[in-house]
Each structure stands twice: as C-alpha cells, then as structure tokens.
N, C-alpha and C positions, 0 to 999 in steps of 0.2 A: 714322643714329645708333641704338644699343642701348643701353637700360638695364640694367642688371644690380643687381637686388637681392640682397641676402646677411643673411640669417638667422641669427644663435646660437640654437640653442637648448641651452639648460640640463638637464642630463640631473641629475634629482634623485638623489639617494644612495638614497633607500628613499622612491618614488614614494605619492606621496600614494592616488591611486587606477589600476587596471590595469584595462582593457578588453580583451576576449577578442572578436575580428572574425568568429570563426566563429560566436558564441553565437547562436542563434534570439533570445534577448532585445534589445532595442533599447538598444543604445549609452546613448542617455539614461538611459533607465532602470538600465543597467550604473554608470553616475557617481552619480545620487543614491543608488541602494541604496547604492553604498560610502559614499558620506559620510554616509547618513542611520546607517549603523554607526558609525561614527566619531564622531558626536555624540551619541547613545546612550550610547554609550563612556565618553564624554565625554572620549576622545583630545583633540578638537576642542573646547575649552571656550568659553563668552560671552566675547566683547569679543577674542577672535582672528579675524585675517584669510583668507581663502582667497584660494588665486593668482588675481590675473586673470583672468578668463575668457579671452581669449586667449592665455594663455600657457601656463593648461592642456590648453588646446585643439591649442598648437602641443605640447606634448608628449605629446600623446595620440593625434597625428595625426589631431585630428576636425576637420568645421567647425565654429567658434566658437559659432554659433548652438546647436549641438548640446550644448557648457557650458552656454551662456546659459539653456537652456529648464530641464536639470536645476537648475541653481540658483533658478530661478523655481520650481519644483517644491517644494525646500524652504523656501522664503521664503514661501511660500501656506500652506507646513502650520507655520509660525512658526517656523523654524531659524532659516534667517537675514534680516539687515536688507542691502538691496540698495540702496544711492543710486548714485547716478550722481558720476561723478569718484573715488568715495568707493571701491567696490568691494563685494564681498561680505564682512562680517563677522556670527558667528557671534552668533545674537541669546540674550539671556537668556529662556527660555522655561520657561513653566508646563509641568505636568506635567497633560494633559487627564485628563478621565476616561472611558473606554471605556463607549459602548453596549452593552447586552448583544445588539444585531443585529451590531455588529461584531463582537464577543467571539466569537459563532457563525460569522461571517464568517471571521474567523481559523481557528477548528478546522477549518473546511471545506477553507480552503488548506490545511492541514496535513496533514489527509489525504489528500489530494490528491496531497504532495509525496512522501507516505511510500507511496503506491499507486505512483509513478509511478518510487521507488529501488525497490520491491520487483519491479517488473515488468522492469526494467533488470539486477536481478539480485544487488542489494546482501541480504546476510543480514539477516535481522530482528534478531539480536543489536549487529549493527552501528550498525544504525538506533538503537536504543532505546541505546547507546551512545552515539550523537552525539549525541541530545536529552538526555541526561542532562549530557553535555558541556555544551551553550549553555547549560542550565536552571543550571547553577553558575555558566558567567558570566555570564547576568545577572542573578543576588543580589548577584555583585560589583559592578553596575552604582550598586546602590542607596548604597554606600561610596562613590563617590569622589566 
C-alpha cells in the first residue's frame, strides 16, 4: 500500500517576504530582516497576524523550523506576541532608546557596508544617493 500526500500551496499575489538561495546570508536571517522592515514600516501594524509558520515556510520552500527561529528572533526583540494555537501576531511595541555603543555599533556596520559597495564598484554618488533615499524614508517612518 502507498500513501500519497497532496500539498496546495497558495502562491501569494505580492509575497509577503522573498529569500535569495544563493545569498551568503542565512535564510533566517533573510525572513526576519524583511519583516523586521516591514514593521518598521509599520506595513505590518500591532494586533495583525503573520502566516503560520508553516505555511510560510511551505511558500518559501524552507523548513519550517527555519520560520519558526526568525519569528522567535523578532518576538525576543518585542515585534511580535507568539502563543501557541494562537500564532504569530504583530505585538504593540515601545519605541527603545539606542545605546550610544550601539549607536557606534551601527555607524561601524555602515561603513563597513559602504566600503564593501565601493570595493564592488558602485560609484560613490550612487551610494550617497541611496542613503539619502532610506534617510527620507525613514522620516516617513515617524508619520504613520
């Protein structure tokens, strides 16, 4: 006797988050950085749901646990509220106040990221264009 299991999956209209298989960065970390934008954003507001972890998992082609840890990821740094039965929902979250070691911590990445587009070969006008780009959205950030 065989089994045969049979799968839908739901192919979303305008996928919530996209993972790149080739990227050196680790998958997990590919899903929470997207949604950690997204709530940012605040695309993704308090008291909204995120797909199941398996379901985003089956549309992402990853294994599940590989959801499971990014959403643990943002539930640690207080995005979202995790119960069990319940799912992942977007938590109402205070607005911390930055270290000034993290503060430094950040310019460090930054240069870092901008050493490593200028070594790649991206023009410096370019660069200092796209930071001037995010730097306008996120003032917008502070509106919505």
């Amino acid at each position: 006797m065989c089994t045969v299991y049979i799968y839908t999956v739901l192919q979303m209209a305008d996928p919530l988050v996209r993972i790149d298989s080739s990227s050196p960065m680790p998958i997990v970390r590919q899903i929470a950085d997207q949604l950690r934008v997204l709530l940012v954003e605040r695309s993704l507001r308090p008291g909204s749901a995120l797909p199941p972890v398996r379901r985003l998992a089956m549309e992402l082609v990853v294994h599940f646990n590989t959801v499971a840890e990014a959403y643990r990821q943002l539930a640690a740094e207080g995005w979202l509220d995790l119960r069990h039965g319940r799912g992942a929902v977007v938590a109402e979250r205070e607005t911390p106040a930055a270290s000034r070691q993290e503060i430094a911590g950040y310019g460090n990445r930054l240069r870092q990221l901008v050493s490593q587009m200028r070594a790649q070969g991206v023009p410096l006008a370019r660069i200092v264009s796209e930071l001037r780009n995010i730097a306008e959205e996120v003032e917008g950030y502070e509106h919505l």
